[in-house]
VOSEPA-179131 format. One record per residue (C-alpha): residue in one letter; x, z, y. Coordinates in nm, 2 decimals. Layout:
N
+------+--------+--------+--------+
! rest !     xx !     zz !     yy !
+------+--------+--------+--------+
!    A !      X !      Z !      Y !
...
+------+--------+--------+--------+
// end
This chain:
347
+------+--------+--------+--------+
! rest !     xx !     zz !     yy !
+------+--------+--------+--------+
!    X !   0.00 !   0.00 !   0.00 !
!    X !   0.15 !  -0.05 !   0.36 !
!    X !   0.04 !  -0.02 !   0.72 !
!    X !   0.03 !   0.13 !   1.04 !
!    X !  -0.02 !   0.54 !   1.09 !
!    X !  -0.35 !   0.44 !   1.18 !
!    X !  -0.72 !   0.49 !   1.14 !
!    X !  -0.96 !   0.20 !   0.99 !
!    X !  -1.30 !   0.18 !   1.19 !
!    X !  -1.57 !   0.13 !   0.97 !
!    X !  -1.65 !  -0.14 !   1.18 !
!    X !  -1.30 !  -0.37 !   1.09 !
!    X !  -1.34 !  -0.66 !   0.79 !
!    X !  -1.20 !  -0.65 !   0.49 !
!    X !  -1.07 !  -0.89 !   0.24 !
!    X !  -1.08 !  -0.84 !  -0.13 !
!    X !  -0.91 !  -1.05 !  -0.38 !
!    X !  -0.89 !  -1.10 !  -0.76 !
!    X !  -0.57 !  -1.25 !  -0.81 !
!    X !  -0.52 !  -1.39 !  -1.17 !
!    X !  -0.33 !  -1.63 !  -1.34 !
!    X !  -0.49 !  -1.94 !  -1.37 !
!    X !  -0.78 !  -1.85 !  -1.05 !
!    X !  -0.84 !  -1.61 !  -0.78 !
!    X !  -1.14 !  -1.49 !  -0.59 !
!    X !  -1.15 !  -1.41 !  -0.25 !
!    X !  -1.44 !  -1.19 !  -0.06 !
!    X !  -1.50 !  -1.13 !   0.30 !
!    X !  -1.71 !  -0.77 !   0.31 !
!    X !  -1.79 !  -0.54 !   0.59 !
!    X !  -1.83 !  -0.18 !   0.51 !
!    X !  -2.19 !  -0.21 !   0.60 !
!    X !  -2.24 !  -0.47 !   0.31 !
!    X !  -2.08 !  -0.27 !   0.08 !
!    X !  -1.87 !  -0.39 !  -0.24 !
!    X !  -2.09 !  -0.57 !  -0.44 !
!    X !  -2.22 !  -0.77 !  -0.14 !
!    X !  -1.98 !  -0.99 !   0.01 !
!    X !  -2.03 !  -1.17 !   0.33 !
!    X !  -1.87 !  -1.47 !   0.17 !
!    X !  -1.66 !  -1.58 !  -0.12 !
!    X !  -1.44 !  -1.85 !  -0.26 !
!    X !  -1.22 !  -1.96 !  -0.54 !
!    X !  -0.90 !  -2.09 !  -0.61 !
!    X !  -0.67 !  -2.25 !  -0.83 !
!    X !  -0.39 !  -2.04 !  -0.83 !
!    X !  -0.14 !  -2.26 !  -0.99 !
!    X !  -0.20 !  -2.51 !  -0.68 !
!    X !  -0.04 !  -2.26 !  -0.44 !
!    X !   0.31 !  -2.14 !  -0.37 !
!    X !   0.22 !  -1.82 !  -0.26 !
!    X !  -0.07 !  -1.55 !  -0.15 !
!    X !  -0.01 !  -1.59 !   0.19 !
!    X !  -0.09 !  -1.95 !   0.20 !
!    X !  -0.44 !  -1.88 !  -0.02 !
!    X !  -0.54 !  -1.62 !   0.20 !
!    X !  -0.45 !  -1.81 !   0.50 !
!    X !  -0.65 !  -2.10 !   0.41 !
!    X !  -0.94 !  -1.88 !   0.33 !
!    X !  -0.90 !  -1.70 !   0.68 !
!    X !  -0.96 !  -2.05 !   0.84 !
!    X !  -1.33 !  -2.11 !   0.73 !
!    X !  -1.41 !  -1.87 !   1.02 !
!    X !  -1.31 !  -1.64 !   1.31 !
!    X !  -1.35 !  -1.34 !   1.16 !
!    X !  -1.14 !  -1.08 !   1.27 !
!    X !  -0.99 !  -0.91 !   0.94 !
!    X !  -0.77 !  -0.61 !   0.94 !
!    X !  -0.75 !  -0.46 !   0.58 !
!    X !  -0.66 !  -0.65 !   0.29 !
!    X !  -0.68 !  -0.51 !  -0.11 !
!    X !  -0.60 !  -0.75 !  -0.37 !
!    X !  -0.63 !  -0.64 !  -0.78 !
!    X !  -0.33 !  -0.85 !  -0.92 !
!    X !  -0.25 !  -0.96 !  -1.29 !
!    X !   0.06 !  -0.80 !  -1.35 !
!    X !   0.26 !  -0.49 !  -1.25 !
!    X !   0.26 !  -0.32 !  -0.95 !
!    X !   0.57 !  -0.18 !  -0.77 !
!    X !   0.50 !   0.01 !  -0.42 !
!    X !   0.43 !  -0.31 !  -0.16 !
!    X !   0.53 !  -0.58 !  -0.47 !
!    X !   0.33 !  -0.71 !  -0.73 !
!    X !   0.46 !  -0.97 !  -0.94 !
!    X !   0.23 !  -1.18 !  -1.17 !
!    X !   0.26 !  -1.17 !  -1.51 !
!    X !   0.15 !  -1.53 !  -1.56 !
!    X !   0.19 !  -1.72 !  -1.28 !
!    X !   0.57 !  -1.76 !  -1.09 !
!    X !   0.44 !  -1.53 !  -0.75 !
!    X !   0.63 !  -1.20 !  -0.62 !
!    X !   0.37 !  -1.07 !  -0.38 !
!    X !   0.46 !  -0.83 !  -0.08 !
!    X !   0.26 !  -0.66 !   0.07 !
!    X !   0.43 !  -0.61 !   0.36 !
!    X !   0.52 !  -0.95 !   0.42 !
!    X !   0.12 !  -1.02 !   0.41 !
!    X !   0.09 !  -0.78 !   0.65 !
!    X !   0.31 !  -0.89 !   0.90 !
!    X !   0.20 !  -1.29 !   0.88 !
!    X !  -0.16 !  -1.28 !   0.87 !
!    X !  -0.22 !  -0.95 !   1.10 !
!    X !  -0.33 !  -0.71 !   0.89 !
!    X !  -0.36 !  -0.34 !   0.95 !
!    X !  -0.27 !  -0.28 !   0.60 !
!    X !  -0.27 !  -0.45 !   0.28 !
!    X !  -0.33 !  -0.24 !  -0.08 !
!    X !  -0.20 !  -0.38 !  -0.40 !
!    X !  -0.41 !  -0.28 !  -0.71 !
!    X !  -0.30 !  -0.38 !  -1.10 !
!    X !  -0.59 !  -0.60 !  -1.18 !
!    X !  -0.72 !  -0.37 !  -1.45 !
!    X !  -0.67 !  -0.08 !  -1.21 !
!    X !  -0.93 !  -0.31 !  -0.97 !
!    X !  -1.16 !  -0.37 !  -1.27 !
!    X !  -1.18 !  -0.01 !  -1.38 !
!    X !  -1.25 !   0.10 !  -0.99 !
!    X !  -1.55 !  -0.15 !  -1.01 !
!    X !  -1.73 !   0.00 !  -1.32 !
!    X !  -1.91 !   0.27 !  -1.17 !
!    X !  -2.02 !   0.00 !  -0.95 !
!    X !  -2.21 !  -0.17 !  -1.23 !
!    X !  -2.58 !  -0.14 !  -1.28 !
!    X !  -2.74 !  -0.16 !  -1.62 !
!    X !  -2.78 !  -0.55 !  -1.67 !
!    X !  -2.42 !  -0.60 !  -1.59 !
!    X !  -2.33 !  -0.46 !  -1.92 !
!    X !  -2.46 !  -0.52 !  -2.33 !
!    X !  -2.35 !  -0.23 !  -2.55 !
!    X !  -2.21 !  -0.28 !  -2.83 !
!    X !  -2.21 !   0.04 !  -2.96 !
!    X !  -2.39 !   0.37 !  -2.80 !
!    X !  -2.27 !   0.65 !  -2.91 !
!    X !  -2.26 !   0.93 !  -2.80 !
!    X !  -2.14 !   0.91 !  -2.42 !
!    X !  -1.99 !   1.17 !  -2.15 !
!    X !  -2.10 !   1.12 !  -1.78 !
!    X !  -1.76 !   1.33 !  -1.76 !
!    X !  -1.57 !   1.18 !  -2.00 !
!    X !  -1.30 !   0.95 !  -1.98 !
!    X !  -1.30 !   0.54 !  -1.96 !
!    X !  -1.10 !   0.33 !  -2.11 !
!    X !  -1.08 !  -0.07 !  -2.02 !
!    X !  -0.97 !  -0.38 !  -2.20 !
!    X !  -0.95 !  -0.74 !  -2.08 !
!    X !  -0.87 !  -1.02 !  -2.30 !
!    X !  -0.84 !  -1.31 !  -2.07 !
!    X !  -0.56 !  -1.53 !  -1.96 !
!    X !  -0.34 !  -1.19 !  -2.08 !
!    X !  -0.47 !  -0.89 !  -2.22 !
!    X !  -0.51 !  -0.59 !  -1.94 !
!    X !  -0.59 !  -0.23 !  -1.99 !
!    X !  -0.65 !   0.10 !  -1.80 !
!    X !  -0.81 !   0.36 !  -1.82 !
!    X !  -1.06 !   0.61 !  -1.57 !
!    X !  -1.03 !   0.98 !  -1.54 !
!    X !  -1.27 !   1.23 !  -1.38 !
!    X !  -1.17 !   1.42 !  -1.07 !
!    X !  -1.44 !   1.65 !  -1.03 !
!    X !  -1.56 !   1.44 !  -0.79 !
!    X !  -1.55 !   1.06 !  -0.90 !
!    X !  -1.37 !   0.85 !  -1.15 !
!    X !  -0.97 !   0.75 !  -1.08 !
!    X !  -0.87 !   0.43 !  -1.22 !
!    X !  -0.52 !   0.42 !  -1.33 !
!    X !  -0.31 !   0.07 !  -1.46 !
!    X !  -0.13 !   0.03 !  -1.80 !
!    X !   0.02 !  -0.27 !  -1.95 !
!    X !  -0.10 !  -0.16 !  -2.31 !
!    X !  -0.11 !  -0.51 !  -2.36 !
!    X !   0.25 !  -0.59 !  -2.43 !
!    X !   0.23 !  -0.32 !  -2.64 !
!    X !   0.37 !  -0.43 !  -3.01 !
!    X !   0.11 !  -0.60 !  -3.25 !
!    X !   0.08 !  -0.44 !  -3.54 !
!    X !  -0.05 !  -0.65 !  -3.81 !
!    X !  -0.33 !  -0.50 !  -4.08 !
!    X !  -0.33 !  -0.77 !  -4.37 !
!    X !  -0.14 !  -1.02 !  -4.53 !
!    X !  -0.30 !  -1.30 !  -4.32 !
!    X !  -0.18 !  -1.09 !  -3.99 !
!    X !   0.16 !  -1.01 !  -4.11 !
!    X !   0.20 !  -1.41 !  -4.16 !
!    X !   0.05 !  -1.50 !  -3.79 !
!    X !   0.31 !  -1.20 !  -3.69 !
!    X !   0.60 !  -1.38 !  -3.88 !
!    X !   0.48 !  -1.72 !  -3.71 !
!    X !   0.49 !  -1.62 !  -3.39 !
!    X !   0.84 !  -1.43 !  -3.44 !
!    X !   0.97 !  -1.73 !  -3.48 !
!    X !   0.93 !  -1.88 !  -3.15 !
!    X !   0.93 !  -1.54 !  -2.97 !
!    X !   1.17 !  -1.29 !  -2.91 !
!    X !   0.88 !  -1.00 !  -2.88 !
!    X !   0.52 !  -1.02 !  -3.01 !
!    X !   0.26 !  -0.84 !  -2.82 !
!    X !  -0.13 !  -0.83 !  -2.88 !
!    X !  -0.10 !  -1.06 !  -2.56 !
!    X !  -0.02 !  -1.32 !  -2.80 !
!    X !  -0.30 !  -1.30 !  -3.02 !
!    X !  -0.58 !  -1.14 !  -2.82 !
!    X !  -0.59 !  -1.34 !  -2.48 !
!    X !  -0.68 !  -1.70 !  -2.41 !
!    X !  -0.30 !  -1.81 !  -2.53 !
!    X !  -0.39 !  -1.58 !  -2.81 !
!    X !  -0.66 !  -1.78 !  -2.94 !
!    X !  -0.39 !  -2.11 !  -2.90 !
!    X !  -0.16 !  -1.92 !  -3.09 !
!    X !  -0.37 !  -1.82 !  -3.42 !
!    X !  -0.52 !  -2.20 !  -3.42 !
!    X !  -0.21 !  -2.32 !  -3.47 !
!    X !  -0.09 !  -2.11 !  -3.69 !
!    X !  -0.42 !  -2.18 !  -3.90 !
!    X !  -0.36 !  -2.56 !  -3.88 !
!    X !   0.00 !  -2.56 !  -3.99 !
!    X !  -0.06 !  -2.31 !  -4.25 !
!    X !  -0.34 !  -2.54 !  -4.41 !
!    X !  -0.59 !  -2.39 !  -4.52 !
!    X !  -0.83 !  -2.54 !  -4.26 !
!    X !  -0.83 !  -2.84 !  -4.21 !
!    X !  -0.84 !  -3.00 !  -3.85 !
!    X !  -1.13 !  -3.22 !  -3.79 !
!    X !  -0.98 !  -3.57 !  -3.71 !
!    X !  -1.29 !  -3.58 !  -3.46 !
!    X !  -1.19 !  -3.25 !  -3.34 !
!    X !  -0.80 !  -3.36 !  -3.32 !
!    X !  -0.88 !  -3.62 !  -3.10 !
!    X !  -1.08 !  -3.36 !  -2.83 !
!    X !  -0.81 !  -3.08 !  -2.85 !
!    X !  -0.54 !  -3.37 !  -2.74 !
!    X !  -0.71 !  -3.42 !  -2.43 !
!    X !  -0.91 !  -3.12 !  -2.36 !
!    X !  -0.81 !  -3.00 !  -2.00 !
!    X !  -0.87 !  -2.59 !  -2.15 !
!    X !  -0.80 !  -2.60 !  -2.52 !
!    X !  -0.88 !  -2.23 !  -2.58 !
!    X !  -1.26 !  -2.29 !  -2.41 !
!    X !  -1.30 !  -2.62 !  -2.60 !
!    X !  -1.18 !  -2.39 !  -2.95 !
!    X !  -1.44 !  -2.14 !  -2.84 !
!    X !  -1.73 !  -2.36 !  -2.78 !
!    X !  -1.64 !  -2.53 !  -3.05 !
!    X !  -1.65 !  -2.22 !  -3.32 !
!    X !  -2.00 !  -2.11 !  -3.16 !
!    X !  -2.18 !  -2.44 !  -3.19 !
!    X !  -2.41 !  -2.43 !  -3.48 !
!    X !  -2.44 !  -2.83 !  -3.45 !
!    X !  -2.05 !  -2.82 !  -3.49 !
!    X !  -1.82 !  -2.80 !  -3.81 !
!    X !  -1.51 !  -2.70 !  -3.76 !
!    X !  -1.41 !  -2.44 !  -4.02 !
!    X !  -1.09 !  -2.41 !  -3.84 !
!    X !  -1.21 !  -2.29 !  -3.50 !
!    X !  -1.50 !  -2.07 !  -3.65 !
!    X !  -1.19 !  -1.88 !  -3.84 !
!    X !  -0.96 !  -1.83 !  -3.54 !
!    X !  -1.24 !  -1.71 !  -3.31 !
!    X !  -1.32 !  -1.47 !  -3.65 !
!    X !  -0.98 !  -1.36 !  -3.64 !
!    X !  -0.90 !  -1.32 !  -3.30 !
!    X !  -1.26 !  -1.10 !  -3.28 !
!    X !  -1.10 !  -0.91 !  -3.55 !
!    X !  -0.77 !  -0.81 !  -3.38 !
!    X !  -0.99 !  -0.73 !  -3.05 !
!    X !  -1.18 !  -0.49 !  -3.25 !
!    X !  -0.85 !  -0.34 !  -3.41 !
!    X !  -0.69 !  -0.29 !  -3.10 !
!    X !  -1.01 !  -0.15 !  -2.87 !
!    X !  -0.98 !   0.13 !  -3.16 !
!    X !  -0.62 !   0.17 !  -3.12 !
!    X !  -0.70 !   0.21 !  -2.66 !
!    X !  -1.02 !   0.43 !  -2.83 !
!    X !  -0.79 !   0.67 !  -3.01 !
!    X !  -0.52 !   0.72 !  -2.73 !
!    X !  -0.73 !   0.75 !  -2.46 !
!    X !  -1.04 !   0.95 !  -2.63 !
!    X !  -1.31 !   0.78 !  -2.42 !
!    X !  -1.59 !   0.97 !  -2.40 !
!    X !  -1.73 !   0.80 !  -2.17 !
!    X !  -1.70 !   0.48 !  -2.33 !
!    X !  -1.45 !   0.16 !  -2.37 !
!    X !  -1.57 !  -0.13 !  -2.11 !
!    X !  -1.47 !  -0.47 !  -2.25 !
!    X !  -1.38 !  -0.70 !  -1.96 !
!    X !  -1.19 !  -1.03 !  -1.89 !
!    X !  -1.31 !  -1.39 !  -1.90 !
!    X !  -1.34 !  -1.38 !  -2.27 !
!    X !  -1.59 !  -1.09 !  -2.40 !
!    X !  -1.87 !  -1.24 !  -2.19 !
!    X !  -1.84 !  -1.58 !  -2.33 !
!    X !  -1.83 !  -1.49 !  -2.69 !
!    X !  -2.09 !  -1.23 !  -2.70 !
!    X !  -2.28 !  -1.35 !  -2.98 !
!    X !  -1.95 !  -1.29 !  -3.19 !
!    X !  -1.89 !  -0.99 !  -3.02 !
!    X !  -2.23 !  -0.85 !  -3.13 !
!    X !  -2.14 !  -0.92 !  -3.51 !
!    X !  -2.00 !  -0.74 !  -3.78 !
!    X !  -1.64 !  -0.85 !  -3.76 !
!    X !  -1.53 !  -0.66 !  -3.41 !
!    X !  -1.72 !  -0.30 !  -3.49 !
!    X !  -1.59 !  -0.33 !  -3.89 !
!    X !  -1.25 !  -0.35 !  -3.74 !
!    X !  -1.28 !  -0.15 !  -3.43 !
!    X !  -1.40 !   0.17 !  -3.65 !
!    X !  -1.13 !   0.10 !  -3.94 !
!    X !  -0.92 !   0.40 !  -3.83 !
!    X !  -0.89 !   0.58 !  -4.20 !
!    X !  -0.97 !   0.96 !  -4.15 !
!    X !  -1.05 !   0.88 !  -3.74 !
!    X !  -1.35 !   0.66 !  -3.81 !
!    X !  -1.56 !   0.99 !  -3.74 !
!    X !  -1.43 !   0.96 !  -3.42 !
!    X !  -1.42 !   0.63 !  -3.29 !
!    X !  -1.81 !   0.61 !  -3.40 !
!    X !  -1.90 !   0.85 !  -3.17 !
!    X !  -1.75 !   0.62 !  -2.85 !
!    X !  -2.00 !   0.39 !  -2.67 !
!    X !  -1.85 !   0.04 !  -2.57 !
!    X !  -2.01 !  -0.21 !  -2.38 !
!    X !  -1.91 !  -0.55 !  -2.29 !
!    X !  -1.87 !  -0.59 !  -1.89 !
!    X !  -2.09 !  -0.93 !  -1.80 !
!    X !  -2.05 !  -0.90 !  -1.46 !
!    X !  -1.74 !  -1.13 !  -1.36 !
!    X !  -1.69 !  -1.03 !  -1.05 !
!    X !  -1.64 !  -0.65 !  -1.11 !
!    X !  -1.22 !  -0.66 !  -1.05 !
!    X !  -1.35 !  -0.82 !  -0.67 !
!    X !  -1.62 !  -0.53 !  -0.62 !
!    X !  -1.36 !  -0.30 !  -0.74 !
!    X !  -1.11 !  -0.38 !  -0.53 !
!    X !  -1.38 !  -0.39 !  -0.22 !
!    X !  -1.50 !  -0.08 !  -0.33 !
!    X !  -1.13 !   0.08 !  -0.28 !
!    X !  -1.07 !  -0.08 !   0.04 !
!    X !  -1.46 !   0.06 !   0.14 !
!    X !  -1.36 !   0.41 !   0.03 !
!    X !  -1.04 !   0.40 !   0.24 !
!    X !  -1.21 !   0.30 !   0.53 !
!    X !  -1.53 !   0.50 !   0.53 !
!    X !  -1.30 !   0.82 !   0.48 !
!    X !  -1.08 !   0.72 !   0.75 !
!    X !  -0.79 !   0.80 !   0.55 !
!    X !  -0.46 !   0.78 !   0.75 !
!    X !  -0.28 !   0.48 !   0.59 !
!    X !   0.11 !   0.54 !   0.49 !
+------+--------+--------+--------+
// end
């Protein structure tokens, strides 16, 4: 976070971004409009810029709006006033945002840190549960995000209101469960130095275990199929829609999204059992929302309750699936909001 010793008038703009790898959403919000009511919003490419700055800057130009506060939730690590994203070649400072574009301040969230800060945000048809259980209005949260990476973080109670706090569980080491894992783990060590469940439970996941089910052989790839996936502009969508279209057949997609549902299950038990969410595990990200219908099968609860003498435990956890994609914007609006509307002195 940087700025000025300063107060923030309730009355100053504020922009909120979601900053990810392959887009990013901008917001204009007063604190009168509050976070889940932006005054306006765009998107961008973010490969198709060199830097924030120039984004933001661009955005800044579709009016006269004087904005002094800035809070962007970023995908990857945050260090002070730097950011740099994990998947895209950006080092973000906030200071230097600051300085060029005028800004009283500007806030640097992890991106699951902005996601989890927008959950309490969330009304009831923003979310399908997957599981109820038996939840703690006190309780801790836990958050996982399979999208262009895997994110996590997690929410604890204050007394007063949830803190969100950033992680990045998801380079944690994957940890195969059967024979047909230990080979996908073998295949990917061999064209990586370090296997994370990044590389089998994100959109580059889902890449990674289709390949490794076509050149293994035990499902075929459609020649009709072969021919789409060449071209296709976003293989892992075209997989997806692929493996949920009943009019399809392709045996080969159908199994990858299967497995990949699998290890998502397997490792939101593994954030369950470290975190002890009693107030439940929020699946977020691009992916959970598109393949609910999977989601809502046997394959990720069977897995995400497979935890040997803990399976007690983990059914007693509620988890919903997050369908409201803008939550990591509201989240990082809401932040900015609280800052302002408590005056807080910024450092």
């Amino acid at each position: 976070m940087y700025g000025g010793d300063l107060f923030v008038e309730p009355k100053n703009l504020l922009i909120a971004g979601d900053i990810g790898g392959t887009k990013t959403n901008l917001a204009l919000y007063s604190l009168e409009s509050g976070p889940k009511s932006p005054l306006r919003r765009s998107q961008y490419p973010s490969a198709s810029y060199e830097n924030l700055e120039d984004m933001v800057s661009e955005f800044l130009m579709l009016s006269n709006d004087k904005v002094t506060c800035a809070v962007f939730g970023v995908a990857g690590p945050v260090d002070g006033h730097l950011a740099r994203i994990t998947n895209l070649p950006w080092v973000i400072d906030a200071k230097r945002i600051s300085s060029r574009l005028g800004f009283t301040y500007t806030a640097l969230l992890n991106d699951l840190e902005a996601l989890a800060s927008g959950i309490s945000l969330l009304d009831e048809p923003d979310l399908r549960e997957l599981n109820s259980g038996e939840p703690s209005t006190e309780g801790p949260i836990a958050v996982i995000a399979p999208g262009t990476g895997l994110g996590q973080a997690y929410l604890t109670w204050d007394g007063a209101r949830y803190r969100a706090h950033a992680s990045e569980g998801g380079h944690a080491d994957f940890a195969p469960r059967n024979a047909l894992e230990m080979a996908l783990l073998e295949h990917l060590l061999e064209r990586h130095d370090h296997v994370s469940y990044e590389h089998v439970c994100s959109g580059n996941g889902i890449l990674n275990i289709y390949t490794f089910l076509r050149d293994r052989g035990n499902h075929l790839e459609p020649a009709w199929f072969a021919k789409e996936f060449e071209t296709a502009p976003d293989r892992t969508a075209l997989i997806v829609r692929t493996a949920l279209d009943a009019a399809q057949t392709c045996e080969l997609c159908r199994e990858t999204l299967r497995i990949f549902v699998s290890i998502l299950g397997a490792e939101t038990g593994n954030v369950a059992l470290k975190f002890m969410p009693a107030g439940g595990v929020f699946l977020g990200g691009g992916i959970p929302p598109r393949i609910l219908a999977a989601l809502e099968g046997e394959e990720f609860l069977a897995s995400f309750f497979s935890k040997g003498r803990m399976t007690h435990v983990l059914t007693r956890i509620p988890v919903h699936v997050i369908l409201a994609t803008d939550t990591p914007l509201m989240g990082a609006a809401g932040h900015g909001m609280d800052l302002m509307g408590r005056k807080e002195i910024i450092p």
